[in-house]
C-alpha positions as CSV (number, residue, x, y, z in Angstrom):
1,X,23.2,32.4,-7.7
2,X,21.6,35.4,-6.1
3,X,18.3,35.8,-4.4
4,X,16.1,36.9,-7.3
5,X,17.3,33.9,-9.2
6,X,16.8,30.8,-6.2
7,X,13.0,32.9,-6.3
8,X,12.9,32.5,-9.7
9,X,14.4,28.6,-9.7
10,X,11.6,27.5,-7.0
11,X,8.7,28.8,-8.7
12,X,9.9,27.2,-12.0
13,X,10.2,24.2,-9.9
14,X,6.5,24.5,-8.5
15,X,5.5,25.1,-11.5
16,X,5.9,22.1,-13.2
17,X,5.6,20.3,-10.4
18,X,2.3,17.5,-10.4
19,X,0.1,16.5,-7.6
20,X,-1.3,13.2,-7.5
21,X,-4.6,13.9,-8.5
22,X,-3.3,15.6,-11.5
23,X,-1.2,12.4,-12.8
24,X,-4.2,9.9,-12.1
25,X,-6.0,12.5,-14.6
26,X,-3.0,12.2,-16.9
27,X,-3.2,8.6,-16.9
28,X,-6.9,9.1,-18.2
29,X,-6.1,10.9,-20.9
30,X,-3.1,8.6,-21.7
31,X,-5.2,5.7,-22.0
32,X,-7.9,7.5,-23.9
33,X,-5.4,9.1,-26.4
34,X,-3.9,5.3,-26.6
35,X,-7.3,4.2,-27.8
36,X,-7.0,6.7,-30.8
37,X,-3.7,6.0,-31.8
38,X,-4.6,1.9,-31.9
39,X,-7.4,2.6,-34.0
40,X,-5.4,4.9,-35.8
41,X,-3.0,2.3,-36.6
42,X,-6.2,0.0,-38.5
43,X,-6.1,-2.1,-35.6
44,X,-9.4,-4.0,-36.1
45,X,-11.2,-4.0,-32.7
46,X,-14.8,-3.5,-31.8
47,X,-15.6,0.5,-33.2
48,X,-18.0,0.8,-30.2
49,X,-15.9,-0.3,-27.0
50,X,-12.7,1.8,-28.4
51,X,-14.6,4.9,-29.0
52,X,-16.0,4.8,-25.6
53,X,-12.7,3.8,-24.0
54,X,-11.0,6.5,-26.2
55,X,-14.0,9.0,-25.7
56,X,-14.4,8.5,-21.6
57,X,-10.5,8.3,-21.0
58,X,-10.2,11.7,-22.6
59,X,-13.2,12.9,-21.0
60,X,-12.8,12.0,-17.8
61,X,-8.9,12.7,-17.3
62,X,-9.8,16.5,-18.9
63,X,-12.5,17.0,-16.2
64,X,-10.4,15.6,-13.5
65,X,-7.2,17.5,-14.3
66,X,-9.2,20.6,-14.5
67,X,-10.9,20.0,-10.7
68,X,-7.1,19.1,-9.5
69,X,-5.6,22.2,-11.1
70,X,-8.1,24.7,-9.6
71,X,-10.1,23.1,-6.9
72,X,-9.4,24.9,-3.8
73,X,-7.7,27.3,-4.9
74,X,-8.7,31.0,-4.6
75,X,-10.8,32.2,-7.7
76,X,-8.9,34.6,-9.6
77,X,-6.5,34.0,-12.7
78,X,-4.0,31.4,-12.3
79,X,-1.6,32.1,-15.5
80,X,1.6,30.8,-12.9
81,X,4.5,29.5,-14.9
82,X,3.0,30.0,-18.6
83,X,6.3,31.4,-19.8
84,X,8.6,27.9,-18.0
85,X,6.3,25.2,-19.0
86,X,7.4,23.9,-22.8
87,X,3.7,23.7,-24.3
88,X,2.9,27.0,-23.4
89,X,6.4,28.9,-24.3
90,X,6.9,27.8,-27.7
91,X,9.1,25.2,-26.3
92,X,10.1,21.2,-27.2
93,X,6.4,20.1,-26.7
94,X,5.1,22.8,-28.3
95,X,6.7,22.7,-31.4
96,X,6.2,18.9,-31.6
97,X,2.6,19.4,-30.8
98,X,2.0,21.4,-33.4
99,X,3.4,19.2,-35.8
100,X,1.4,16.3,-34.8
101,X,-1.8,18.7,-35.3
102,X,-1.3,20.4,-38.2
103,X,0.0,16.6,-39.6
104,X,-3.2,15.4,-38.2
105,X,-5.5,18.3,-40.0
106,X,-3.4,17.5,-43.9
107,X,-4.5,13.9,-43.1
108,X,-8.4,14.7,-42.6
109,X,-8.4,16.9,-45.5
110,X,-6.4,15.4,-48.3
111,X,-5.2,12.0,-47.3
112,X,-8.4,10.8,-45.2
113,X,-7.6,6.8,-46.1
114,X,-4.7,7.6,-43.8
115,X,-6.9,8.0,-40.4
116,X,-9.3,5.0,-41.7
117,X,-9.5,3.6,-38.2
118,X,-10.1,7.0,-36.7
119,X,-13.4,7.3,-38.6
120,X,-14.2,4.0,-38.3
121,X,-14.5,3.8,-34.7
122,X,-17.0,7.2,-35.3
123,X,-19.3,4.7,-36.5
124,X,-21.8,3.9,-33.8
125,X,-22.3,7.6,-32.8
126,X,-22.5,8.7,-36.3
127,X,-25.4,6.1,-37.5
128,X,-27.0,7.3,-33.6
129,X,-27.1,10.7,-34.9
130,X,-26.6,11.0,-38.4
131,X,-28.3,7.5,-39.7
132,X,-25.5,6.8,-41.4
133,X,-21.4,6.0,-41.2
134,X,-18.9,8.5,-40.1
135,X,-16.5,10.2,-42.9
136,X,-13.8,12.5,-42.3
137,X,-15.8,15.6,-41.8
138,X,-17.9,14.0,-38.7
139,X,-14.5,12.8,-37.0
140,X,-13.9,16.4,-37.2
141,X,-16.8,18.1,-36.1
142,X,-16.7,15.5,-33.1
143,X,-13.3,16.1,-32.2
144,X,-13.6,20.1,-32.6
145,X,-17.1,20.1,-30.5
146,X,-15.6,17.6,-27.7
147,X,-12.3,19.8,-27.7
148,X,-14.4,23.0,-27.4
149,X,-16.9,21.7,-24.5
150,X,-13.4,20.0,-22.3
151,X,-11.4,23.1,-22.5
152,X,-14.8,25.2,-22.2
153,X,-15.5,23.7,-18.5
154,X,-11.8,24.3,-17.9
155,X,-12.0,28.2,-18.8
156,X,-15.0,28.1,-17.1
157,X,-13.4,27.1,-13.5
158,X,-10.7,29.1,-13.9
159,X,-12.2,32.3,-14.5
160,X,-15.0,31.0,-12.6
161,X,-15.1,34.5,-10.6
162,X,-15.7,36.4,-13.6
163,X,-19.4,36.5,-14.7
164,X,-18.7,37.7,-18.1
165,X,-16.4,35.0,-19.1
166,X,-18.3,32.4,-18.2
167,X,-21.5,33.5,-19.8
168,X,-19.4,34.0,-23.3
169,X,-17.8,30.6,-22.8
170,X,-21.3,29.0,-22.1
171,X,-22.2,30.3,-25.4
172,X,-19.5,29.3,-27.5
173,X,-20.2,26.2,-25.7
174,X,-23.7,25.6,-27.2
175,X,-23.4,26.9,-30.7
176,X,-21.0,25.2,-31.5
177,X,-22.4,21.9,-29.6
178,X,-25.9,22.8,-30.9
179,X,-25.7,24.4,-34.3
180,X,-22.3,23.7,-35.0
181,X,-22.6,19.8,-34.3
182,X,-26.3,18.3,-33.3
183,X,-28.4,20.3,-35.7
184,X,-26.9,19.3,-38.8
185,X,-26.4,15.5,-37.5
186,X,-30.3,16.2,-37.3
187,X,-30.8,17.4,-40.7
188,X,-28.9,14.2,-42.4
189,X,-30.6,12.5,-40.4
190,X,-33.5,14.2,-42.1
191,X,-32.2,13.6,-45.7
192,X,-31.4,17.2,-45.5
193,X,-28.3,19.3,-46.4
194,X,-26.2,19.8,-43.4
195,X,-26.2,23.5,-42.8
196,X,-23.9,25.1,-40.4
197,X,-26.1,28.0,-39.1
198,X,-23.2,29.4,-36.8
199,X,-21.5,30.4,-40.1
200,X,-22.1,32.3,-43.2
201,X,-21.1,34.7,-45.7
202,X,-18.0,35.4,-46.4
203,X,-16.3,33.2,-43.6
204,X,-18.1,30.5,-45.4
205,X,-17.0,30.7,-48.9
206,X,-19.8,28.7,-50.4
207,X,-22.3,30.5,-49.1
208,X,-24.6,32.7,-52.0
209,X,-22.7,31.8,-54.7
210,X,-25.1,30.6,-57.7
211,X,-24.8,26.8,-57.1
212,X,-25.1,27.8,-53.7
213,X,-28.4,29.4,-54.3
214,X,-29.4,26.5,-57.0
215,X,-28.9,23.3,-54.5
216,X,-31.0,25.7,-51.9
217,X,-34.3,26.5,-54.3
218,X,-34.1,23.0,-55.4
219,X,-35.0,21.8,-51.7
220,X,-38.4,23.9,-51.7
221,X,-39.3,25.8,-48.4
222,X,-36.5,24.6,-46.2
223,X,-33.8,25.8,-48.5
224,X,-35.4,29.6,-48.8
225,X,-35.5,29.3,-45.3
226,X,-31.6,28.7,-45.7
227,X,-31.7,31.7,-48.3
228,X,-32.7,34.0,-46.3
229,X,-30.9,33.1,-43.0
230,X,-27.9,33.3,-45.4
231,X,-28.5,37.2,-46.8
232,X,-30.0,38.2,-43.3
233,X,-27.0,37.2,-41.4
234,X,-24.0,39.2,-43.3
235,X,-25.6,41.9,-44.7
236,X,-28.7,42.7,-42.0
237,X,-27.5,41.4,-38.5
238,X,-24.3,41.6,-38.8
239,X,-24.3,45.2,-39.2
240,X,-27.0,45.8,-36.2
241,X,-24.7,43.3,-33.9
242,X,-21.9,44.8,-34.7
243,X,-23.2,48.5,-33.8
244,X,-24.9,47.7,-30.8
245,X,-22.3,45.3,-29.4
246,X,-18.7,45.0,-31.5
247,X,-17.2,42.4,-33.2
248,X,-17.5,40.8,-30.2
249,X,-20.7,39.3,-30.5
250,X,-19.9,36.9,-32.7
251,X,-16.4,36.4,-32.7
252,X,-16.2,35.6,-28.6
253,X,-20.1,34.6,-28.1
254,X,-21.2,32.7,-31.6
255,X,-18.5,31.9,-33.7
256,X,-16.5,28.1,-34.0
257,X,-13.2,29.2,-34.8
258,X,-12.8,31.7,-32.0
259,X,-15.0,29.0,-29.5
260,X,-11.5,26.7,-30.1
261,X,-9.4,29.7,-29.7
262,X,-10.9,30.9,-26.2
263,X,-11.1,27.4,-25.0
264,X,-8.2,24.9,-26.5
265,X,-5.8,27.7,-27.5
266,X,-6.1,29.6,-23.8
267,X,-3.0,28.4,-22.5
268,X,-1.3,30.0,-26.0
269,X,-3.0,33.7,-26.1
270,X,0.3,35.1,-24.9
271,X,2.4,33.9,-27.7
272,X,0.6,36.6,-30.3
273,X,3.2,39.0,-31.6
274,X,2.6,42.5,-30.5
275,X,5.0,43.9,-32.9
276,X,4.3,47.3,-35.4
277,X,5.8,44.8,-38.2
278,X,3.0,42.0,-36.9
279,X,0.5,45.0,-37.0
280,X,1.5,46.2,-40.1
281,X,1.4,42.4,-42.0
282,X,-2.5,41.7,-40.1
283,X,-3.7,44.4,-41.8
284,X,-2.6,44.1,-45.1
285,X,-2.9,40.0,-45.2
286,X,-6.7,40.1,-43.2
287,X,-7.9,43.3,-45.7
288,X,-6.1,40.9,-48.9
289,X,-8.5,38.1,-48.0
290,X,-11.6,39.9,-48.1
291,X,-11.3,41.3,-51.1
292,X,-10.1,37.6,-52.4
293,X,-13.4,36.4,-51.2
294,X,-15.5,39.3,-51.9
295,X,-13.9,39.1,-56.0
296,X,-14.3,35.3,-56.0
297,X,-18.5,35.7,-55.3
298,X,-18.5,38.4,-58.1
299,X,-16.5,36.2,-60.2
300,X,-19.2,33.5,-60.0
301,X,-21.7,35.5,-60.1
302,X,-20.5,37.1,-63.7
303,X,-20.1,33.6,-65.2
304,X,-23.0,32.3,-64.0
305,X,-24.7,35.2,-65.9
306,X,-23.2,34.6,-68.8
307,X,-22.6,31.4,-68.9
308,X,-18.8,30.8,-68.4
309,X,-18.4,32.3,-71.7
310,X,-16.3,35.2,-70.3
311,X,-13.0,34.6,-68.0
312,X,-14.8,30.5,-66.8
313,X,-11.4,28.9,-66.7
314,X,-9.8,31.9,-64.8
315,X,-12.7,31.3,-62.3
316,X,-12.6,28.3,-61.9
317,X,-8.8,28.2,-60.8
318,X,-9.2,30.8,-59.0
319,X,-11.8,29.4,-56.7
320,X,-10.3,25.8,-56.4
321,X,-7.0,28.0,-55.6
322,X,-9.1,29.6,-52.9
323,X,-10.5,26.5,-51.5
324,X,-7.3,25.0,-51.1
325,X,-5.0,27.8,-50.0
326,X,-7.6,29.8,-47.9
327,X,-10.4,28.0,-47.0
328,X,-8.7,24.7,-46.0
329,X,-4.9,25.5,-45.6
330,X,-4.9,28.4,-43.8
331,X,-7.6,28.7,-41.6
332,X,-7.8,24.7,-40.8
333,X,-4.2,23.4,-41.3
334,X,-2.4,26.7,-39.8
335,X,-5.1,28.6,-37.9
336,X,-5.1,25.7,-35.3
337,X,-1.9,23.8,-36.0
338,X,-0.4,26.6,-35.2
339,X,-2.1,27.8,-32.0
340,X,1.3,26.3,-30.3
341,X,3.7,28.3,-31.8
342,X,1.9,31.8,-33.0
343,X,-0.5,32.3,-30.6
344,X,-4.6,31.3,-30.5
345,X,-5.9,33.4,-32.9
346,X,-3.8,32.7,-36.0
347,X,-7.0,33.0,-38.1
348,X,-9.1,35.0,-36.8
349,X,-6.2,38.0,-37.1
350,X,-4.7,36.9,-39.8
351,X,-7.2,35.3,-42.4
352,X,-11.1,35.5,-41.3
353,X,-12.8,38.1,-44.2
354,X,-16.0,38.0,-41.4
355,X,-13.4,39.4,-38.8
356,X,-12.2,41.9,-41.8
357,X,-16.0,43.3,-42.1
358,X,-17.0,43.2,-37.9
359,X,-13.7,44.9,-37.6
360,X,-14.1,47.3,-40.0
361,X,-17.7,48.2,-38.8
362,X,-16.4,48.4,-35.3
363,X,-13.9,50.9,-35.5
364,X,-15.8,53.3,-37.4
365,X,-19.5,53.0,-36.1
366,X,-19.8,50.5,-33.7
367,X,-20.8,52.2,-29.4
368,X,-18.5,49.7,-28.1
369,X,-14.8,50.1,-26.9
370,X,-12.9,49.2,-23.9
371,X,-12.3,52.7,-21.7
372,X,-9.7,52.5,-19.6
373,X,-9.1,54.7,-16.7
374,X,-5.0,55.4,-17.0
375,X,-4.7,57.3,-13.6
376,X,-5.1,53.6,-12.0
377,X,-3.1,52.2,-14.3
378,X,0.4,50.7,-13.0
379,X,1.5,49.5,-16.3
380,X,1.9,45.8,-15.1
381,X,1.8,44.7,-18.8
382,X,-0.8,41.7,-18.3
383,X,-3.5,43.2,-20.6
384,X,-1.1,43.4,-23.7
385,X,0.6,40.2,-22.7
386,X,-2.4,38.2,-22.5
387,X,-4.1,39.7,-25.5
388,X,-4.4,37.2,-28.0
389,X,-5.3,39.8,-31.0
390,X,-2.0,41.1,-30.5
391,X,-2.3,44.4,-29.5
392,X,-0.3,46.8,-26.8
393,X,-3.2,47.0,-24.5
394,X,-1.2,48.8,-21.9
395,X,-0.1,51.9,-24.5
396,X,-4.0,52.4,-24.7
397,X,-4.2,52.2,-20.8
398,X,-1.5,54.0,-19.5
399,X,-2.9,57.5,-22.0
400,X,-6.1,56.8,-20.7
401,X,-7.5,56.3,-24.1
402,X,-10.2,53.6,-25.4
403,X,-9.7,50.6,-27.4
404,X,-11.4,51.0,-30.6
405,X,-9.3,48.7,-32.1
406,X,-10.7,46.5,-35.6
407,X,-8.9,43.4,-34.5
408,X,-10.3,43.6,-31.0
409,X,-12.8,40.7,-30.4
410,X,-14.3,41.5,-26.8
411,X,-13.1,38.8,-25.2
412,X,-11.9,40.7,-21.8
413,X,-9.5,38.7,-20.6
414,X,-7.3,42.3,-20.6
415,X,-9.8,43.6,-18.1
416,X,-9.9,40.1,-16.4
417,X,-6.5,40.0,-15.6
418,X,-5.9,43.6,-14.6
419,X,-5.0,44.0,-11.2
420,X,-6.6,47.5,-10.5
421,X,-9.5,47.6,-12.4
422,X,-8.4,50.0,-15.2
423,X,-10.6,48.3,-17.7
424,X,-14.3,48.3,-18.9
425,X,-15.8,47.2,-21.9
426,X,-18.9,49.3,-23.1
427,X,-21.6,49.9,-25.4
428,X,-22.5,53.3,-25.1
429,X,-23.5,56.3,-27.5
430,X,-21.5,58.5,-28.4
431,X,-22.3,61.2,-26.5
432,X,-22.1,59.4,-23.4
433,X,-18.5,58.2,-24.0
434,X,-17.5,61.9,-24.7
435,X,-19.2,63.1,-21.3
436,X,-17.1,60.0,-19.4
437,X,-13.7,61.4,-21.5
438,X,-14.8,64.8,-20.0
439,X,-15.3,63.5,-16.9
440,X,-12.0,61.5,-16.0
441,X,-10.3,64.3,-17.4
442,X,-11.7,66.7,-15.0
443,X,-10.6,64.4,-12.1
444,X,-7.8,63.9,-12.9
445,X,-7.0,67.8,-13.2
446,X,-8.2,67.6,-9.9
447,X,-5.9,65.3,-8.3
448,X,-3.0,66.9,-10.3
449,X,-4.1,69.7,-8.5
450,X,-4.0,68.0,-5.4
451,X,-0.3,67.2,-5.7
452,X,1.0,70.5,-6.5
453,X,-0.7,72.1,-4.0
């Protein structure tokens, strides 16, 4: 064994190496998880003290294992030993821990009788917010909310020097905490429709089609209100959003799906394949979706006009085919059961029609990009591995030329973890981001100069 490879032995070693703070956290989360898997199991015992002995186990070890991992530590990013550690290298735990979630997610969908003491022990916080007993859907919503708030805080203190991420992590945070979670506990509550404000058209599927619209009108003022949130959103602010600030405002500030994906999937953003062949499938399979969705509204639409006299059965197995295979298979079963294995953003680069249209506005009319300044850059190769869209960052960097990429979602963590700064996101005009281009190229004629001279 040589030098470089007794280096390379000890810092595997390290790496996977526990302090005691750390395993006392474990043991937290052991017991908590425990607590789930009993009730899991139809043990009958008290709903109430196993959800809070589940709930605080989980809650507590998470926060403590977080403080142990990072407390003391100089702020900067800590990505040590992501490529020798199993979950986080697409090894034995990995695989089997995306087996057990993706197994968990065909349960809650299809086969919810099988997870009966799951939602049972839901109960008490359920009635507390939602007046009524937990199903399937709440178990979810609770576990994807607690999931995105644990792994949030985490995030949080490890790039806890950098004031962008944690402002777009507090956000993800709260929307989907606040508009993703408590506000439609508060509208059952209400007797009202549970709307998900955080998502609309065509992410959500449902949204403006004609029984869509009908259920809406029927419930008076509060469902125009829901009307016109629901046109505004897609076809309004979406497009102003987009201009102003990229994709980036929703998909890394707003939306659910990429909330889990910066938060839970974090330790898995480097497994996204950078490959021309990945490239070349994202764009076709992303593009395919849309106009799946965008055909399946007009579909509607047509027989709702006239009366699903003209091509009704074709609709209607096309949209049940689109609410199994899109809608619930792919961007719940394998857009997070997969996070282990393909990377964090399974969905959002793959699937999500909403990422299709931001994308699509941000690369042709959108003022923001991510300049890069290539006479800094050492070509390190952080920013393209850590890139969770999948895309060779450092190619961009080392030309000098910006990212205006359609798949980009803003997130940062390429200029996070660049070691020299090379870098920036902006929103500028146009005009301003030629005069920069014009700018670095003049200095670096200047220091080409410099060398020949």
């Amino acid at each position: 064994m040589n030098i470089s490879d007794s280096s390379l032995s000890i810092a595997h070693s390290e790496n996977n190496s526990l302090n005691t703070l750390q395993k006392i956290a474990l043991a937290f989360v052991g017991l908590g998880t425990l607590g789930l898997l009993i009730t899991w199991a139809g043990v009958n015992i008290s709903s109430l003290g196993m959800f809070l002995v589940s709930f605080i186990g989980i809650t507590v070890g998470s926060l403590l294992f977080t403080y142990a991992s990072y407390s003391g530590k100089i702020p900067g990013i800590k990505n040590n030993g992501v490529f020798f550690k199993g979950i986080s290298a697409q090894g034995v735990v990995a695989w089997i821990l995306a087996i057990v979630v993706t197994g968990f997610y065909v349960c809650l969908y299809w086969f919810p009788h099988l997870i009966e003491g799951l939602i049972r022990i839901h109960d008490p916080l359920s009635v507390a917010l939602r007046g009524k007993v937990a199903d399937q859907w709440f178990v979810y919503g609770t576990f994807y909310t607690v999931a995105v708030i644990l792994m949030g805080i985490k995030f949080i203190y490890k790039y806890r020097h950098n004031t962008y991420q944690i402002l777009r992590t507090i956000s993800v945070m709260s929307f989907q905490l606040i508009f993703a979670y408590l506000i439609p506990a508060f509208l059952a509550l209400m007797n009202k429709p549970d709307e998900y404000f955080s998502y609309f058209w065509p992410l959500d599927s449902y949204a403006l089609r004609p029984d869509w619209i009908e259920s809406k009108t029927a419930l008076g003022t509060f469902g125009y209100v829901v009307i016109a949130i629901g046109l505004l959103m897609p076809f309004v602010v979406t497009p102003i959003m987009t201009y102003l600030y990229g994709k980036r405002w929703y998909c890394s500030w707003v939306c659910g799906c990429g909330g889990l994906a910066e938060t839970a999937g974090d330790p898995f953003r480097q497994l996204s394949d950078k490959s021309i062949t990945a490239w070349k499938i994202e764009r076709w399979m992303i593009h395919i979706i849309l106009v799946l969705v965008v055909l399946l509204t007009a579909l509607l639409w047509f027989n709702h006009i006239f009366e699903n006299q003209i091509l009704g059965s074709f609709t209607l197995g096309y949209k049940k085919a689109y609410a199994f295979g899109i809608a619930s298979m792919f961007s719940g079963v394998i857009g997070v059961g997969f996070y282990p294995i393909m990377g964090s953003r399974v969905w959002c680069r793959f699937g999500c029609p909403m990422a299709a249209i931001l994308g699509l506005q941000q690369k042709f009319f959108s003022r923001f990009r991510i300049t890069a300044n290539g006479s800094q850059c050492i070509s390190c190769g952080n920013c393209s591995t850590y890139c969770e869209m999948g895309i060779d960052v450092r190619s961009y960097a080392e030309k000098g030329q910006d990212i205006v990429r359609a798949s980009c979602v803003g997130c940062g963590i390429c200029a996070a973890v660049c070691p020299r700064g090379v870098l920036k996101l902006e929103n500028g005009s146009s005009d301003v981001m030629e005069r920069t281009e014009e700018l670095r190229a003049i200095h670096i004629s200047e220091d080409e100069i410099k060398l020949m001279s």
